[in-house]
FINUVEX-80326 format. One line per field, with one value per residue (C-alpha): x, y, z; residue in one letter; residue number from 1. Coordinates in steps of 0.2 Angstrom, whole numbers, always signed. Layout:
east (X|...)
north (Y|...)
up (Z|...)
residuo (A|...)
num (NUM|...)
% end
This chain:
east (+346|+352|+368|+372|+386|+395|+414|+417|+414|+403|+389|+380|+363|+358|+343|+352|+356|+359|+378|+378|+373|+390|+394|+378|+381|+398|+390|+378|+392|+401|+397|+400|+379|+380|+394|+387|+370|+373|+380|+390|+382|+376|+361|+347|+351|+351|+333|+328|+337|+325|+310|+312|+319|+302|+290|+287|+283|+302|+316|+332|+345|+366|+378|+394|+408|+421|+428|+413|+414|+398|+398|+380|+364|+346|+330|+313|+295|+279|+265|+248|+238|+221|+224|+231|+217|+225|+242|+256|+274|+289|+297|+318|+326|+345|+351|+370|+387|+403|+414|+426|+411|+406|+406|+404|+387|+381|+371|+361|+360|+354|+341|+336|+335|+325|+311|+311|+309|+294|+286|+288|+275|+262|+270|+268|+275|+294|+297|+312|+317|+334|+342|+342|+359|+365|+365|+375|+363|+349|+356|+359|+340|+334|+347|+335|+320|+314|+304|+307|+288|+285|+291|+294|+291|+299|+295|+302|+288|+298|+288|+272|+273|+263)
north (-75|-91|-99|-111|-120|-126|-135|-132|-112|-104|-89|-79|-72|-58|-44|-29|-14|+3|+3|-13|-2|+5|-14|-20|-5|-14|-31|-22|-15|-30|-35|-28|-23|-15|-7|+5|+6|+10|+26|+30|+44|+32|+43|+36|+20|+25|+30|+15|+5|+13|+12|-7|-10|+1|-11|-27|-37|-34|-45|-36|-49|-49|-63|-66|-77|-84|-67|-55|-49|-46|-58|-61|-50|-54|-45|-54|-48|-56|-52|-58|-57|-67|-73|-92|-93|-81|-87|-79|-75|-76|-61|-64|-48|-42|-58|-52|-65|-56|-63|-69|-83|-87|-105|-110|-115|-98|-94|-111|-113|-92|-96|-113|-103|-90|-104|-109|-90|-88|-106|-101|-86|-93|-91|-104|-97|-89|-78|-67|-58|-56|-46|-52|-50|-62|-79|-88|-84|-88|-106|-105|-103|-115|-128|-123|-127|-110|-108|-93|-93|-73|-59|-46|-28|-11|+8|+24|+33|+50|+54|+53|+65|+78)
up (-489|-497|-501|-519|-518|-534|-534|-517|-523|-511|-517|-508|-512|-504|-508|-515|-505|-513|-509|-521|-535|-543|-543|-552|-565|-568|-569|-583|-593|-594|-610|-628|-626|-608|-611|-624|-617|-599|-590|-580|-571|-556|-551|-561|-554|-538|-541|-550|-538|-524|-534|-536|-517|-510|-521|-513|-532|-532|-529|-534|-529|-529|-528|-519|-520|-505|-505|-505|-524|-532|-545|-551|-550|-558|-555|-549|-553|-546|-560|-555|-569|-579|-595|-592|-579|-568|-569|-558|-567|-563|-573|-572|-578|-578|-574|-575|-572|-570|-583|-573|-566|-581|-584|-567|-567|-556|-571|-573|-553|-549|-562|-550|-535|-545|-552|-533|-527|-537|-537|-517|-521|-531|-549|-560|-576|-578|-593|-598|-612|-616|-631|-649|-650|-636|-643|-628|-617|-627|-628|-610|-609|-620|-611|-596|-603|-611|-627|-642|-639|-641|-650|-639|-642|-637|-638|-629|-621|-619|-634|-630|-614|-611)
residuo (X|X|X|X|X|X|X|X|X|X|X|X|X|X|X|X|X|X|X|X|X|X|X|X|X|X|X|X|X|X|X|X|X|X|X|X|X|X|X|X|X|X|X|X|X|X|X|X|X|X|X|X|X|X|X|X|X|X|X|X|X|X|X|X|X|X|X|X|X|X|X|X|X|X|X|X|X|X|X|X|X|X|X|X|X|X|X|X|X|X|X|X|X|X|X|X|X|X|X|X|X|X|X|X|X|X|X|X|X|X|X|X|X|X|X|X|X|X|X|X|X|X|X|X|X|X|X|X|X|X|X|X|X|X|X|X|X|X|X|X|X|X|X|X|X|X|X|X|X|X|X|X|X|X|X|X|X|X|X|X|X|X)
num (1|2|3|4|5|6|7|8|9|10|11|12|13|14|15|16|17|18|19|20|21|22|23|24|25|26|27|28|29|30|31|32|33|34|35|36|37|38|39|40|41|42|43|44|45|46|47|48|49|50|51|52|53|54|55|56|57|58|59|60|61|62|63|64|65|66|67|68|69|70|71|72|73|74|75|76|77|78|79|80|81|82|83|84|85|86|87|88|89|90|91|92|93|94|95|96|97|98|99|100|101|102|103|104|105|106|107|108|109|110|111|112|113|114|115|116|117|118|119|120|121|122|123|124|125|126|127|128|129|130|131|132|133|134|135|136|137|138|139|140|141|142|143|144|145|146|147|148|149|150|151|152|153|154|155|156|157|158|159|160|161|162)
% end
């Protein structure tokens, strides 16, 4: 797909096969957050994975570095919509950086790519949500130009089903 290179580091970015989803499960639970929130019964990602992979509004994308090791994985979502007269979105979701490449500027060059990704496609806003709890990368957003703009909202539908 694309290559970024940073210190004479080389990353790959590649669309996300389903044989890439144990390592974007590790990339998930690499954090104090992930690590309690996630499973490790891999079967519900493999569905999701397929659901997002079979919708072209999707982007699920990996990284990898010199020696192939998934390092980096983020999720991209076209969202047409009407309010801002009929402004396009960039959603960036699960953007995810091994700990190990932390600090290497992946973080602030994948989102780059990602702004380019969508800007590409018509979008002409990017918006993420990211947990309350994670204060780095909330400065790591703002450092990129995002705003606290919106309080986000979330609610489990599992008991509304019929």
């Amino acid at each position: 797909m694309d290559t970024l290179t940073l210190d004479g580091r080389t990353f790959a970015l590649e669309r996300a096969a389903e044989p890439d989803v144990p390592g974007i499960v590790a990339l998930l639970t690499d954090d104090e957050i992930g690590a309690g929130r996630e499973s490790v019964d891999l079967a519900p990602y493999v569905e999701a994975f397929r659901d997002v992979d079979r919708d072209d509004a999707h982007l699920l994308v990996v990284v990898r570095d010199d020696d192939g090791m998934l390092v980096a994985t983020m999720q991209l979502t076209l969202l047409p919509g009407l309010s801002r007269g009929g402004t396009k979105r960039l959603l960036i979701e699960a953007v995810r950086v091994a700990s190990s490449t932390r600090g290497s500027g992946l973080g602030r060059a994948l989102i780059g790519w990602a702004h380019a990704w969508g800007a590409a496609r018509g979008a002409t806003l990017a918006q993420l949500t990211s947990d309350k709890r994670r204060t780095d990368a909330h400065r790591f957003y703002e450092s990129l130009g995002y705003t606290a703009s919106h309080e986000g909202f979330k609610r489990p539908l599992e008991s509304d089903a019929p």
